[in-house]
C-alpha positions in Angstrom: -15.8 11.4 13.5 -15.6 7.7 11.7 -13.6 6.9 9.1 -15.2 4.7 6.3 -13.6 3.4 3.4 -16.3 2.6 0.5 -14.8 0.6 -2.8 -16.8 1.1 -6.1 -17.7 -1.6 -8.2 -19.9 -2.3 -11.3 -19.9 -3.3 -14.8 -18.4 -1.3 -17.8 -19.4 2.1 -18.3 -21.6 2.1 -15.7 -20.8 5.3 -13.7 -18.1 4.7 -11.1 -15.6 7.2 -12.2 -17.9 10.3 -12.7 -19.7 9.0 -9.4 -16.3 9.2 -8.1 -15.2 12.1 -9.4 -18.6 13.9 -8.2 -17.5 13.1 -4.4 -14.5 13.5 -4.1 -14.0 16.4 -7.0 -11.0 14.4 -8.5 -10.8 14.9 -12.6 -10.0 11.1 -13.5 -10.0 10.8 -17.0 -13.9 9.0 -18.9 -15.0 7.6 -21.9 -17.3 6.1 -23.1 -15.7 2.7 -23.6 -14.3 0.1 -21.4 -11.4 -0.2 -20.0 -10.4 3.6 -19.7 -10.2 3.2 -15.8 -7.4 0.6 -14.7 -5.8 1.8 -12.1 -6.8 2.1 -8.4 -7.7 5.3 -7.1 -8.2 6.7 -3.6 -10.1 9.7 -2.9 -11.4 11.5 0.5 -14.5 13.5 1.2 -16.1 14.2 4.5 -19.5 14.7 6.3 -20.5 15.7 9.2 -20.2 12.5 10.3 -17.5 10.5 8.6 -14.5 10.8 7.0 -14.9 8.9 3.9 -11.8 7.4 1.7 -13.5 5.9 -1.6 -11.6 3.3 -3.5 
């Protein structure tokens, strides 16, 4: 199995956290300003291939 580790980046409001809550079925706090996500975060999901780390 590989291991990948994928960051997420974008502009404001633009996704990242629910995208990374959808993979990896953390609960990291949203709103619907900027700002609201400051701190790094690492979360793990696999598929049949990979075992993925998402920062």
């Amino acid at each position: 199995m590989k291991k990948l580790t994928i960051g997420l980046i974008g502009n404001p409001n633009s996704g990242k956290t629910t995208l990374f809550n959808q993979l990896t079925g953390a609960r990291q706090r949203v709103g619907n300003w900027a700002g609201v996500t400051v701190e790094r975060k690492e979360g793990q999901f696999s598929t049949t291939d990979h075992q993925v780390t998402l920062v």
